[in-house]
C-alpha positions, 0 to 999 in steps of 0.5 A: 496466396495464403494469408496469416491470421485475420481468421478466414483465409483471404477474407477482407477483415472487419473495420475496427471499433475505435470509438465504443470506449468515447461512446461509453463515457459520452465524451467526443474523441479529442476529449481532453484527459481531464473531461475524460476523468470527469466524465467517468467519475460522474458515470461511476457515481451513478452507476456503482453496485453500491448504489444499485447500479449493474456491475456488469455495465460499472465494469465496462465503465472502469475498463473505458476509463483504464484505455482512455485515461491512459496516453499510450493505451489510448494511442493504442486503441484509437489506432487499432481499437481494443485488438492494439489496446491488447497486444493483438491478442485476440481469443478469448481472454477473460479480464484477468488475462488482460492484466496478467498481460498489462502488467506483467506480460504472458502466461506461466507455462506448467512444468512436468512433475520433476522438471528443472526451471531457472533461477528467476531474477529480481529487477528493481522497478524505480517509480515516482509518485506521479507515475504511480498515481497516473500509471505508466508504459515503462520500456526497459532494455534488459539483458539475458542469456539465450541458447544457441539454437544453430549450435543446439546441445551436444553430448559432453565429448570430456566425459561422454555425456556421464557428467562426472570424470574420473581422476587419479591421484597418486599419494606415496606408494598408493594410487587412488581414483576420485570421480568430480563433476565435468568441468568442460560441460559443469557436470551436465553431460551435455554442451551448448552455447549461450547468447546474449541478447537484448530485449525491450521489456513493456512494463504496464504499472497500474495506478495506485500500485502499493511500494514493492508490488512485483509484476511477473513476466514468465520465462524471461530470465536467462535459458537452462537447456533442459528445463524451463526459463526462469522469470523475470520480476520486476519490484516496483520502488517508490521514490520519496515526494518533496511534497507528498507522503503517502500511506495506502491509498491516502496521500498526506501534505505538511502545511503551516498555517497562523493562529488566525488562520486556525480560528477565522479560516484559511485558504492554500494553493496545491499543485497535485500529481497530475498537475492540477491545481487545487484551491483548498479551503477550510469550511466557513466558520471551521476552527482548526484545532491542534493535532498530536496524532501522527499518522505514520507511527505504528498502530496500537494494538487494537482493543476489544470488547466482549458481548457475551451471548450474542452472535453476528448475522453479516456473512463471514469472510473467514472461518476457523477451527480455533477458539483460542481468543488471543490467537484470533486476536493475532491473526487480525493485528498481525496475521492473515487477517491484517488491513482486511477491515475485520471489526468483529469475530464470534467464538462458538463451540471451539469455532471462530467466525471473522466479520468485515465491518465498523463497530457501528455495522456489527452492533447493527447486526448482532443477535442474541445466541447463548453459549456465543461470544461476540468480540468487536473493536472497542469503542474509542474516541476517533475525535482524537484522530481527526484531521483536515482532509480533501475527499478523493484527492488521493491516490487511485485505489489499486485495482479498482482506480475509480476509487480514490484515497483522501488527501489529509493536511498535517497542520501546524498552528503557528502561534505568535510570540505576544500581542498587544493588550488592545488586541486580547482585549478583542478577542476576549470579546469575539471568543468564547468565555474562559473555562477557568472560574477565578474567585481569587484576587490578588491583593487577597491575603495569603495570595502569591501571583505567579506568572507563567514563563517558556522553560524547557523541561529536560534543561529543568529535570537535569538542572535539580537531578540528584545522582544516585550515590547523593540519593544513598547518602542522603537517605542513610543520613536521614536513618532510612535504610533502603531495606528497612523502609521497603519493609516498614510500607509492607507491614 
């Protein structure tokens, strides 16, 4: 009896390994999703390379937390260990082919010099924000056109195999022959016949995976018959959140809360994506103070400050023989250099140097070097930008889940409409004296009281406005003369 694969001919195969990963985390087998979450957070903590831990050991730890954090990868291994978690493929594939194979399924075949490959097709991908923050098995049922391998293809028998047939056209008296493509074959020289068939396409989306992301499964388009199948590719389309925004990795929340709120503390209930409830409360004795930043509009193009003579010791991530100032400063708002956390570059001798970091790392590391100019980020006021936010409770980084994004507040102060006499009197006294100094009274001579109202500044600005031909009449009346009076403010 001959066997098929299992290594070794009728040798029995060896007991698969299905508790290493529960072992890892130090969690027992039906440990819930959240202990399993837990454990690895706390395992992560310790054992990260920022932190003098092995990486080699992290990387296990993230690879643990990727199966059993995952309901249907850990169905998978627990049924058929790391060998089912793979699709079965067991030689040697590194890291980077198991997430070619999670997340987009096989390897690109290289085509010859000269070979033809089908047209890829574009399959979009509709995601909610919960799938997208656990990760999902998505299981679609797609249609293609696959050649008839009994039929096979054939030499054209319309145009014997040339692709071209010859056509005569009679016009008056003159007889003229037109060559065109073969209609029967479509100028192919060759005949085939195409199925359609189904198939169940497995489509892994890694958690955290940014809006458009595509994921490749290499020739699974339709079949050309003598070339190579084109790609299927699936785009992945975030579906708006009733509650949540998102921005990178971070995940923003609009909530109201009152004036008393704002300055005595405040307590709200959230029910997160994954369905955990969460209990947020601002730090005892905080004051919630209004904030005009708006974190989706487009980011101002970034200032910098020039530090003449003075290089860089950190390790450049990127170099360039350019010494164009503005053009650096591109690359970094809008270029190839875009969202890569570039804090600082060094121009020297018609080359560039590009440094990752804050402006605080930079400083840190700067030296004196003549004939050097150093550029960072300006300093700016980031206290403007400051709002209330949960560490950790964003999204899951994308390709690195066991970092998370930050989950921010955007408050709105709801201030009351009055209050009674008694109760500024109160506040007054719990509060923080005024900052305005009146010296004035108001049975003073010469004294005006004026008492502040609700207007609406556009209502005002049309009310008064003066169009522009009362505007000319009003300045001819007044023997300004437009002309003359620009000329008259320049001698």
């Amino acid at each position: 009896m001959h066997g098929h694969g299992g290594g070794g001919g009728g040798r029995s195969r060896e007991p698969v390994d299905t508790t290493k990963l529960y072992e890892l985390l130090g969690v027992e087998k039906n440990a819930s999703a959240a202990d399993v979450k837990k454990a690895y957070r706390k395992l992560a903590m310790k054992h990260h390379p920022d932190k003098g831990g092995d990486e080699g050991f992290f990387q296990e730890l993230q690879a643990a937390h990727d199966v059993l954090s995952d309901p249907d990868k850990r169905a998978a291994y627990d049924r058929g260990g790391m060998e089912a978690v793979q699709g079965g493929g067991g030689g040697g594939e590194g890291p980077s082919d198991l997430f070619d194979i999670l997340s987009g399924g096989g390897r690109r075949r290289q085509s010859a010099p000269g070979q033809k490959k089908g047209k890829n097709i574009q399959h979009a991908l509709k995601m909610t924000l919960e799938e997208i923050y656990c990760g999902k098995l998505r299981k679609l049922r797609m249609s293609r056109n696959v050649i008839d391998r009994d039929y096979g293809t054939k030499r054209c028998d319309e145009c014997n195999g040339q692709g071209a047939q010859i056509r005569t056209v009679r016009m008056g008296p003159m007889i003229q022959q037109i060559q065109q493509p073969c209609g029967a074959c479509e100028g192919k020289g060759t005949r085939f016949r195409l199925n359609q068939i189904k198939e169940v396409v497995e489509v892994h989306v890694p958690k955290g995976a940014p809006n458009n992301h595509k994921m490749t499964f290499y020739e699974k388009a339709d079949e050309i018959p003598d070339g190579i199948t084109g790609d299927l590719i699936m785009v992945l389309q975030e579906q708006p959140h009733a509650v949540f925004k998102r921005k990178g990795a971070d995940l923003y929340i609009e909530r109201k809360i009152s004036l008393v709120e704002a300055l005595c503390g405040f307590e709200m209930e959230l029910t997160h994506l994954d369905d955990r409830k969460l209990l947020i409360k601002s730090a005892p004795g905080d004051v919630t103070k209004p904030s005009s930043f708006d974190p989706f509009k487009e980011d101002e193009s970034i200032k910098w400050e020039l530090m003449e003579n003075y290089d860089c010791d950190l390790e450049a991530i990127a170099r360039g023989d350019i010494d164009d100032v503005d053009k650096c400063k591109g690359v970094i708002a809008k270029g190839q250099l875009k969202g890569k956390g570039i804090g600082g570059f060094v121009v020297r001798n018609g080359k560039t140097e590009f440094f990752k970091g804050d402006r605080d790392e930079i400083l840190a590391n700067k030296r004196r070097s003549n004939g050097s100019q150093l550029y960072i980020h300006a300093a700016a006021d980031d206290g403007m930008r400051l709002m209330k936010a949960v560490k950790g409770e964003g999204l899951p980084v994308f390709k690195n889940s066991m970092e998370m994004g930050n989950l921010f507040l955007i408050l709105t102060i709801e201030f009351p409409d009055a209050l009674e006499l008694t109760a500024q009197a109160a506040l007054r006294k719990a509060l923080p004296p005024p900052i305005n100094a009146i010296t004035l009274k108001e049975d003073d001579p010469g004294v005006d009281v004026c008492v502040l109202q609700g207007m609406d500044p556009i209502a005002s600005y049309k009310e008064h406005a003066i169009d522009g031909a009362d505007a000319t009449q009003a300045d001819e009346e007044e023997g300004g003369g437009g002309q003359q009076g620009v000329q008259c403010a320049q001698q």
